[in-house]
LUMLO-809610 format. One record per residue (C-alpha): y, z, x. Coordinates in steps of 0.1 Angstrom, whole numbers, plus 5000, padded with zeros to 4 digits. Last residue first. Layout:
BEGIN
+------+------+------+
:    v :    w :    u :
+------+------+------+
:    Y :    Z :    X :
...
+------+------+------+
//
This chain:
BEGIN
+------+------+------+
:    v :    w :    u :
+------+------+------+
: 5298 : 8167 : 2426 :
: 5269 : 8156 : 2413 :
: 5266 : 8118 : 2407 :
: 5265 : 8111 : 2368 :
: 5305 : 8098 : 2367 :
: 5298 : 8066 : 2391 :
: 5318 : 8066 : 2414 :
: 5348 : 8043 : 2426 :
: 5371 : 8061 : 2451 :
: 5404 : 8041 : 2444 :
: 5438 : 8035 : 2463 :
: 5471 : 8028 : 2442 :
: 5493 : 8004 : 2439 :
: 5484 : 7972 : 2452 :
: 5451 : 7981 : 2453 :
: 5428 : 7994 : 2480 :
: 5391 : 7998 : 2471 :
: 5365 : 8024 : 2483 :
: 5333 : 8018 : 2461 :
: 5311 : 8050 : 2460 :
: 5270 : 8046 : 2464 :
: 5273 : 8066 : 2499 :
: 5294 : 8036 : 2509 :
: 5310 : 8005 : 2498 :
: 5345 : 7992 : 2513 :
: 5365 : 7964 : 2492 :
: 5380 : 7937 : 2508 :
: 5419 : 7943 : 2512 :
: 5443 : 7919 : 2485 :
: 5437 : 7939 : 2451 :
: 5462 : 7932 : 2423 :
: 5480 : 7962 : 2402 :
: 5458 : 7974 : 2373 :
: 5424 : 7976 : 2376 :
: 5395 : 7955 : 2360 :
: 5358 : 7948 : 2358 :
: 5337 : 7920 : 2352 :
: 5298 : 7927 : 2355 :
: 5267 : 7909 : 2359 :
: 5282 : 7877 : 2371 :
: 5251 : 7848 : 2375 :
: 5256 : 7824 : 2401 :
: 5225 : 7805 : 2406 :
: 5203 : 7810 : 2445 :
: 5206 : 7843 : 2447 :
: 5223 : 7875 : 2447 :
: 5235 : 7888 : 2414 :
: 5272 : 7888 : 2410 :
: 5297 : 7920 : 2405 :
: 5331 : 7909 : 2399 :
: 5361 : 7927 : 2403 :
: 5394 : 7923 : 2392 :
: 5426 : 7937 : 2407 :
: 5450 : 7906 : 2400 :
: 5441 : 7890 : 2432 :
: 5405 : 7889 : 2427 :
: 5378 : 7914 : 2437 :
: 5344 : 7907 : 2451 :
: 5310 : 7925 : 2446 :
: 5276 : 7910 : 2455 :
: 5243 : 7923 : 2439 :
: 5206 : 7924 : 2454 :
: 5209 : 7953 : 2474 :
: 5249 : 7957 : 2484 :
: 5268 : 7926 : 2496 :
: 5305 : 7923 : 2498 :
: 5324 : 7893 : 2491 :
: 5357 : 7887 : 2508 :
: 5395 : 7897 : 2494 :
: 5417 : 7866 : 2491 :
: 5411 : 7853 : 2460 :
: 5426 : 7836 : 2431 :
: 5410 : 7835 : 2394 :
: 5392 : 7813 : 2371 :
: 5357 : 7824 : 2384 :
: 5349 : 7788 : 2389 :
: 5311 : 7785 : 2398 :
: 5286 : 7769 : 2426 :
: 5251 : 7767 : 2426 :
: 5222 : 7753 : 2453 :
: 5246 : 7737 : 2477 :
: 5232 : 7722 : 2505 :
: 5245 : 7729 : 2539 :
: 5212 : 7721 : 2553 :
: 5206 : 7756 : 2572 :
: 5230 : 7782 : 2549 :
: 5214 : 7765 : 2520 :
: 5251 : 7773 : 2506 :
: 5261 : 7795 : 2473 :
: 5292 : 7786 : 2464 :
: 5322 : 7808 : 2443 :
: 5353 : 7786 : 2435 :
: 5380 : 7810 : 2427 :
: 5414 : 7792 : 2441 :
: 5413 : 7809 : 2470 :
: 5374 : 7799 : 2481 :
: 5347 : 7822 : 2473 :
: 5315 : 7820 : 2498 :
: 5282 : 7828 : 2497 :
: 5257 : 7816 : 2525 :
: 5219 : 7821 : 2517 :
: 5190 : 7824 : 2544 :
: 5182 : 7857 : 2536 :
: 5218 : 7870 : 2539 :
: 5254 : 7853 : 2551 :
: 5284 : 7861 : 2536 :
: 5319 : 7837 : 2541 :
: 5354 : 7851 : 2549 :
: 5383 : 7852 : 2524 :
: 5415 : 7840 : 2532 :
: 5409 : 7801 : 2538 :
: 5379 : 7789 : 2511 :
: 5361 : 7755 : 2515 :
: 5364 : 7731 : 2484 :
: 5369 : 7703 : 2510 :
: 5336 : 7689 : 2512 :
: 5313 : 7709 : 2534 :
: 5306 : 7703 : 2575 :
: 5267 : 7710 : 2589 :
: 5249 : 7713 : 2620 :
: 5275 : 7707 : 2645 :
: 5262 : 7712 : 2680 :
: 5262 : 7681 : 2694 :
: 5288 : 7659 : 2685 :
: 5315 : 7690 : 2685 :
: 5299 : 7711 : 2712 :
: 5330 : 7704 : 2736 :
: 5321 : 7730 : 2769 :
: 5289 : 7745 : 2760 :
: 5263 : 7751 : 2737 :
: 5239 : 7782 : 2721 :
: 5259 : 7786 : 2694 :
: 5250 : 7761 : 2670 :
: 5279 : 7752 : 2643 :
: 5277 : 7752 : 2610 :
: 5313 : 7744 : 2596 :
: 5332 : 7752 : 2558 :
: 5357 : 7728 : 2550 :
: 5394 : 7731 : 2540 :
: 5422 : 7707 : 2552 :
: 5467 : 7718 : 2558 :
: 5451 : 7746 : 2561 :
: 5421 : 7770 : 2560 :
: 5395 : 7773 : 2568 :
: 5357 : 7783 : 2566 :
: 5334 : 7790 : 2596 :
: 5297 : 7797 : 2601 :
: 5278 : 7804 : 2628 :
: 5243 : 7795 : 2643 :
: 5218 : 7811 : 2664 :
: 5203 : 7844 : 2648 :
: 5230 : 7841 : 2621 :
: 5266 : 7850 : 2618 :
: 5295 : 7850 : 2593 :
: 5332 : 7839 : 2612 :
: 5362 : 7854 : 2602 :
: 5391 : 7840 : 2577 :
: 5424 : 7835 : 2584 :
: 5426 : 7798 : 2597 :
: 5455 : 7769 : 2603 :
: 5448 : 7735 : 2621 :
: 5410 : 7727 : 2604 :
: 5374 : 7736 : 2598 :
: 5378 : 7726 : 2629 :
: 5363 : 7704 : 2664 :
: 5341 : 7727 : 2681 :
: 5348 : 7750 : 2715 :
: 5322 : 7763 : 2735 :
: 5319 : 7790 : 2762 :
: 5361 : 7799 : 2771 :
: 5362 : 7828 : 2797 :
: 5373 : 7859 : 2784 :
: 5355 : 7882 : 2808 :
: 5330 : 7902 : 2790 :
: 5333 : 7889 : 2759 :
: 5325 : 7854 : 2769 :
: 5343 : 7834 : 2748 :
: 5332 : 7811 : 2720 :
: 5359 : 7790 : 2700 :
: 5364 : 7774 : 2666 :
: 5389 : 7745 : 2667 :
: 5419 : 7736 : 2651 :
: 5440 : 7771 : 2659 :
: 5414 : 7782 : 2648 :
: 5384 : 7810 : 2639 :
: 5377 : 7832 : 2665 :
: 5340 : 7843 : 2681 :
: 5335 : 7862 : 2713 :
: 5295 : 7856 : 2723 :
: 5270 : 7882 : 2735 :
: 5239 : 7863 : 2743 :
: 5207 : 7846 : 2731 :
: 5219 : 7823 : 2700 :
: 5241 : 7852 : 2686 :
: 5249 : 7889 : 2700 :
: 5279 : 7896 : 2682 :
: 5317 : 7900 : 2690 :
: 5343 : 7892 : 2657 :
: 5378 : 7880 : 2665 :
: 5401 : 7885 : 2633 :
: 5418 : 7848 : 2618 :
: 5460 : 7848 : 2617 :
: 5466 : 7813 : 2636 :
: 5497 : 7802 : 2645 :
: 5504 : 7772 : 2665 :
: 5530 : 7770 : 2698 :
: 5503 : 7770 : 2723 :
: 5465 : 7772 : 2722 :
: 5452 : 7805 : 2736 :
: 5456 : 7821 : 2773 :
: 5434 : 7847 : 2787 :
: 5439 : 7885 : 2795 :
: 5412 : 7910 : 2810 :
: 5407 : 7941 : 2810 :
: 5443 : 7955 : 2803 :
: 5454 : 7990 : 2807 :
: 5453 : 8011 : 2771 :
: 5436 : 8041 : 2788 :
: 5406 : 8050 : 2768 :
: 5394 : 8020 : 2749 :
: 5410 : 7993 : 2781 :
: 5424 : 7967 : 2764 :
: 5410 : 7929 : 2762 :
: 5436 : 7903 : 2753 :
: 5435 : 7868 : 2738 :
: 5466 : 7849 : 2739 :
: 5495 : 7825 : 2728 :
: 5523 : 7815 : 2742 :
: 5554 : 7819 : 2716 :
: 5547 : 7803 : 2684 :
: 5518 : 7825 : 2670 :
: 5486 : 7837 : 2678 :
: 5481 : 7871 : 2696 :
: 5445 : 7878 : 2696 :
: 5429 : 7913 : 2698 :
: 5400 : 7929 : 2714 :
: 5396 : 7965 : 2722 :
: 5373 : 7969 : 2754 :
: 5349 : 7995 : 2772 :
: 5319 : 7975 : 2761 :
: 5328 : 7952 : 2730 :
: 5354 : 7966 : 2699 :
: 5371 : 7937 : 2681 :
: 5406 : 7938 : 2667 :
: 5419 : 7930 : 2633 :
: 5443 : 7900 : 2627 :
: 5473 : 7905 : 2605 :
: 5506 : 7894 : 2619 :
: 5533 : 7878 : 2599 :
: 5543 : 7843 : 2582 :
: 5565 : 7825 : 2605 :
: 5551 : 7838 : 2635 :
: 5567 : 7856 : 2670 :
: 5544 : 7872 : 2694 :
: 5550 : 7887 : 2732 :
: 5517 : 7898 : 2739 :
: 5498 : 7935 : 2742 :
: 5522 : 7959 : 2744 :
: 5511 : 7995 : 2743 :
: 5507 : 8025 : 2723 :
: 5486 : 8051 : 2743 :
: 5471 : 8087 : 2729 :
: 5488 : 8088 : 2697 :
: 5480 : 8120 : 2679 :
: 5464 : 8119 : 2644 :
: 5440 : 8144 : 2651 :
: 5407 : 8119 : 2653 :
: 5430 : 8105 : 2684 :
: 5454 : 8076 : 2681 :
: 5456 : 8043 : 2697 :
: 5478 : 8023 : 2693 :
: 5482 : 7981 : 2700 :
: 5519 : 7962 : 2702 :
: 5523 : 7923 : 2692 :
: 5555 : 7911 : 2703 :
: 5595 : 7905 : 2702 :
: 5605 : 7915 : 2662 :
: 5575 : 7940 : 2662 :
: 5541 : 7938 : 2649 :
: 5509 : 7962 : 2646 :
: 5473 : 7961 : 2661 :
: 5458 : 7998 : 2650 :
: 5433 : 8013 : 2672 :
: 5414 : 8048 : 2659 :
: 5397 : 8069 : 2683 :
: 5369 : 8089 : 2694 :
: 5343 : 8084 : 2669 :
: 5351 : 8047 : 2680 :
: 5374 : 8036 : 2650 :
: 5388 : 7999 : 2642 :
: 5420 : 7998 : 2621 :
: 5419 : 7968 : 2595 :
: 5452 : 7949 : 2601 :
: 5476 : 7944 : 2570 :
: 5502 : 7972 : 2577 :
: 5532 : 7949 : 2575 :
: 5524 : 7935 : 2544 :
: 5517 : 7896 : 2537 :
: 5516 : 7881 : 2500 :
: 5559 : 7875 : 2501 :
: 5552 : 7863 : 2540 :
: 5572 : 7879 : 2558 :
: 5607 : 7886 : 2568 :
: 5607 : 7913 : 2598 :
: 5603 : 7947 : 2600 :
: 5631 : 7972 : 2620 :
: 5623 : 8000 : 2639 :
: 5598 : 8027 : 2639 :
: 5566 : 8024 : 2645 :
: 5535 : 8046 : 2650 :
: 5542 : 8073 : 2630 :
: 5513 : 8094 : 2623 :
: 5503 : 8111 : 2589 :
: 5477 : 8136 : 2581 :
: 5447 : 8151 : 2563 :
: 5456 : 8132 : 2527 :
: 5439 : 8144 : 2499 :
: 5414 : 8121 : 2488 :
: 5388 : 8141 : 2479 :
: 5355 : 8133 : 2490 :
: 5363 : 8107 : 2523 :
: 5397 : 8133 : 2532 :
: 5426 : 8106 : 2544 :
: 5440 : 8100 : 2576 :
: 5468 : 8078 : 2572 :
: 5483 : 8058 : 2600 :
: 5522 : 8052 : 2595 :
: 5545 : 8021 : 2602 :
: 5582 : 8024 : 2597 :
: 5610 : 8007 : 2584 :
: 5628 : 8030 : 2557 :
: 5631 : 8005 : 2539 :
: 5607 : 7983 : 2545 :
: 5578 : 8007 : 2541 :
: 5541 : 8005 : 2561 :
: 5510 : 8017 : 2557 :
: 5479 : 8022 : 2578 :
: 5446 : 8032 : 2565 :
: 5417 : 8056 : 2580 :
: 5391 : 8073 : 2561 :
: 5374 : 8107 : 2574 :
: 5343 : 8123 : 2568 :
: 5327 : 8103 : 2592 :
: 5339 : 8075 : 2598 :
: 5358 : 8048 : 2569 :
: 5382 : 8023 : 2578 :
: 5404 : 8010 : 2549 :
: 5406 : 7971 : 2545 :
: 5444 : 7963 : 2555 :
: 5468 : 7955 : 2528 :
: 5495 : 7979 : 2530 :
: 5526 : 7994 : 2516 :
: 5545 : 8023 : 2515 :
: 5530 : 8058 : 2510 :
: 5497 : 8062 : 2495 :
: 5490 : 8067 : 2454 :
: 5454 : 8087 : 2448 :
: 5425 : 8081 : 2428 :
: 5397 : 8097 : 2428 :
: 5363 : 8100 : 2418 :
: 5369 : 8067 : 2388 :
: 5340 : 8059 : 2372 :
: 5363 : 8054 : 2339 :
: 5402 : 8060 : 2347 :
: 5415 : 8030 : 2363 :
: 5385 : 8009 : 2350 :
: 5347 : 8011 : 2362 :
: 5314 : 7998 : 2352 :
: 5288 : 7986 : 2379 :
: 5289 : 8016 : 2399 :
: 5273 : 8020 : 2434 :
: 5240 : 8027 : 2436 :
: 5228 : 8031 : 2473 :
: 5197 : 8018 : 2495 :
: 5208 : 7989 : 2503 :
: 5235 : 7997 : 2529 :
: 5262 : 7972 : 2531 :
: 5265 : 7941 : 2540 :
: 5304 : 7927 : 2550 :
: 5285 : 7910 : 2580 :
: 5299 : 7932 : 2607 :
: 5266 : 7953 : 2613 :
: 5290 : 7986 : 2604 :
: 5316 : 7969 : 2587 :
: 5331 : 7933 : 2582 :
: 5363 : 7952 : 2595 :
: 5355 : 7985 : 2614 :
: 5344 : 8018 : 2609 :
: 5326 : 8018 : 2579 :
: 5302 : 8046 : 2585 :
: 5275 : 8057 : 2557 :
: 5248 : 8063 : 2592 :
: 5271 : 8062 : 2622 :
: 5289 : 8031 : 2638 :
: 5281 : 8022 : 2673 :
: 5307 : 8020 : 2703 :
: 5291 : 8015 : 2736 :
: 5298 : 8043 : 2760 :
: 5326 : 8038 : 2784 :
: 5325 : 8024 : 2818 :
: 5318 : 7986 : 2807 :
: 5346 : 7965 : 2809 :
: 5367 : 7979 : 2840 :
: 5402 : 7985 : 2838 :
: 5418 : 7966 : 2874 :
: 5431 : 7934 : 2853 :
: 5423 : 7898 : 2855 :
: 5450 : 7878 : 2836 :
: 5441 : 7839 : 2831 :
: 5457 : 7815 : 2842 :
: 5434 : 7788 : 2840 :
: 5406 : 7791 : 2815 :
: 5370 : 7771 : 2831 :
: 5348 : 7760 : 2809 :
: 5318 : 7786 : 2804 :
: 5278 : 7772 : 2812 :
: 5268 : 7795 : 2836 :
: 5297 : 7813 : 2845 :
: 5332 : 7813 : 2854 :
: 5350 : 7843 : 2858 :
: 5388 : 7836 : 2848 :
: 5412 : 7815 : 2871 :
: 5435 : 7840 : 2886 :
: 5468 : 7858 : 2874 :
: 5467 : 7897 : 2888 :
: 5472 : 7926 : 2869 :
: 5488 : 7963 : 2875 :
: 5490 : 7983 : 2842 :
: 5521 : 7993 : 2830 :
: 5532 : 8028 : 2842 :
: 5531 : 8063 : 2825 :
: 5507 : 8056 : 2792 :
: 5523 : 8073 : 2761 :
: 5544 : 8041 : 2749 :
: 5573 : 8044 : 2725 :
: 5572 : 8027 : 2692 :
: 5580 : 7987 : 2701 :
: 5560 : 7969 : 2690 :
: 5512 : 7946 : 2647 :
: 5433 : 7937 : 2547 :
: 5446 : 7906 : 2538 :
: 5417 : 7887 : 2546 :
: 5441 : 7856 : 2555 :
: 5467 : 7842 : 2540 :
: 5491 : 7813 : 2547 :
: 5502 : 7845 : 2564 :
: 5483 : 7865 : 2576 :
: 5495 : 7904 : 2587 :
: 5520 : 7927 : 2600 :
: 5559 : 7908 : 2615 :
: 5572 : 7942 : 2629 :
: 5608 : 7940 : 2641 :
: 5618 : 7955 : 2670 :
: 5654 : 7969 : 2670 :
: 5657 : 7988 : 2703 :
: 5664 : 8023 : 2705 :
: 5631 : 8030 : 2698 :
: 5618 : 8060 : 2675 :
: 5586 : 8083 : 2686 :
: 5550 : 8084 : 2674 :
: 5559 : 8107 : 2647 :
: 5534 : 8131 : 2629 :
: 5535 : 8143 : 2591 :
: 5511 : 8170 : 2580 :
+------+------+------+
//
């Protein structure tokens, strides 16, 4: 079943994902919603201990009238999953053995091109796609046992921009509810966000930012309260926007560094005592109060140009960039204003990663840098207890089930590596095409997105 979101007359370009690359995993389609939410320009809420953010965009949708969104038992319905810590659930045997035909459940070829992680809920999986040619943007519904696909909405069409020869246009990992599915896509003038129902119809598609980057959009948005958070960083002025879940108007809007692009995903987590906004560059890493946008904390790095997202701990974060430098920072988050002399715990050497985002578990930070380096961090002195070259390039992030850690390389490898403090690889395994999206793992299967095809990893014994 094929649906259409509607064409524009207008020739908006869609510029989808990172750029100097990013986890891989953006309008003008017509809008649903009958008027454009009224907002007023003010200084933001300012609270105990936020900075002030002039200019700021205070709109009439409230924050907290809908029910908070949680993700179900075997759900993946959102980048860095359920707990958003790319950990998955322990108790679960995925395969360690696979090829394009051995383990294999199904494996099924999707229209177009995309790189976004797929988003799993319920029995349902949820991946966009994109074509140049025919330029348009789709969201796939896909059947979690079979693979046959459910449906197909149009959510853009129009023309897509040059970008980057590793980006796609569809490289956002969609964010599901239970209710609904949003999907942050690019045109030639802005960043738009849909949503669509659990049927496939579009329920509001609406501007967010005017955008324009060099390399392509490709951050994934946030869910907090009521709201859908996403960034727009590129060269026109930049922001961070709250959306209403249900109607599409605006919460609140806030401005962002000017006239640098960043391409990292905003990640929302209770850390250090409170509910903190986390994003990853440009040149600093920032706290916001989710509930209003107002800037908490800003430290100093890992550098001008990031893609990765933050991991978490009880108090402290950690982020890896990116470009023109590499490090990876610990920073306390229970400051404000400037924390860099304060509140940085630790900095690395400059064999930091940029695409692929960091793992934190049982005191132990894992990270695998572009060019293949794999770390294992004392995630409190920095220190690092092992590190290896895997000989290969990266931009998909590790995923943690039990004790083992799977990550796939560029060229469609995967790795499965014993957690710990060495770096021992249990298992190499390939498949043909390149692998850019981070793979999902749930109900003991391994959902992976290829360059070609997609895969439902299994091993052969389970029932079916």
């Amino acid at each position: 079943m094929r649906k259409r979101g509607g064409k524009v007359a207008c020739c908006l370009m869609i510029w989808g994902c990172v750029a100097l690359l990013l986890p891989w995993m953006s309008g003008c389609g017509g809008s649903t919603s009958e008027s454009s939410p009224e907002v007023k320009v003010d200084k933001a809420p300012i609270g105990d201990g936020e900075v002030t953010t002039p200019e700021a965009v205070v709109g009439e949708a409230p924050i907290d009238d809908l029910p908070v969104a949680t993700a179900s038992e075997g759900d993946w319905p959102w980048w860095r999953g359920p707990g958003l810590s790319n950990i998955a659930a322990a108790n679960q045997d995925p395969p360690q053995v696979w090829s394009e035909t051995e383990n294999v459940r199904w494996r099924v070829k999707l229209p177009g091109r995309g790189h976004a992680t797929p988003c799993l809920c319920g029995d349902h999986i949820y991946v966009p796609s994109a074509d140049k040619e025919q330029e348009v943007i789709w969201m796939l519904c896909i059947d979690r046992d079979s693979g046959d696909q459910l449906w197909r909405t149009e959510v853009w069409h129009g023309a897509l921009p040059k970008i980057h020869k590793n980006n796609s246009h569809a490289s956002a990992t969609p964010a599901c509810d239970g209710q609904r599915v949003y999907f942050p896509y690019q045109t030639d003038t802005d960043v738009r966000l849909v949503a669509l129902d659990l049927d496939g119809q579009i329920v509001w598609n609406e501007t967010v930012a005017p955008y324009k980057s060099v390399q392509g959009y490709s951050a994934s948005p946030a869910l907090y309260k009521s709201a859908v958070i996403v960034p727009t960083d590129g060269s026109k002025p930049n922001k961070l926007t709250a959306l209403h879940r249900e109607s599409g108007k605006i919460i609140w809007q806030v401005p962002r560094p000017d006239n640098t692009e960043c391409y990292a995903s905003p990640l929302v987590a209770r850390v250090a005592g409170r509910e903190q906004l986390f994003i990853i560059g440009p040149d600093k890493t920032r706290s916001y109060n989710p509930d209003t946008g107002a800037l908490l904390w800003q430290c100093d790095g890992p550098t001008t140009y990031n893609a990765a997202t933050v991991a978490f701990g009880a108090d402290t974060i950690y982020a890896t960039g990116g470009y023109p430098g590499k490090a990876l920072l610990a920073i306390r988050a229970d400051g404000s204003g400037d924390v860099t002399e304060t509140h940085l715990t630790w900095k690395s050497d400059k064999k930091a990663g940029y695409v692929s985002s960091p793992l934190l578990h049982n005191g132990l930070l894992y990270a695998v840098s572009d060019s293949g380096l794999m770390r294992v961090y004392d995630a409190v002195s920095g220190d690092v207890h092992a590190e290896r070259d895997l000989d290969a390039k990266f931009y998909s992030s590790p995923v943690l089930v039990g004790d083992r850690i799977y990550v796939f390389d560029r060229e469609g490898k995967g790795y499965i590596v014993k957690a710990g403090h060495t770096i021992e690889v249990l298992a190499e395994n390939g498949l043909p095409d390149g692998a850019f999206a981070t793979p999902v793992i749930c109900g003991g299967r391994i959902y992976l997105r290829t360059l070609g095809d997609f895969y439902c990893l299994e091993k052969a014994a389970v029932d079916r």
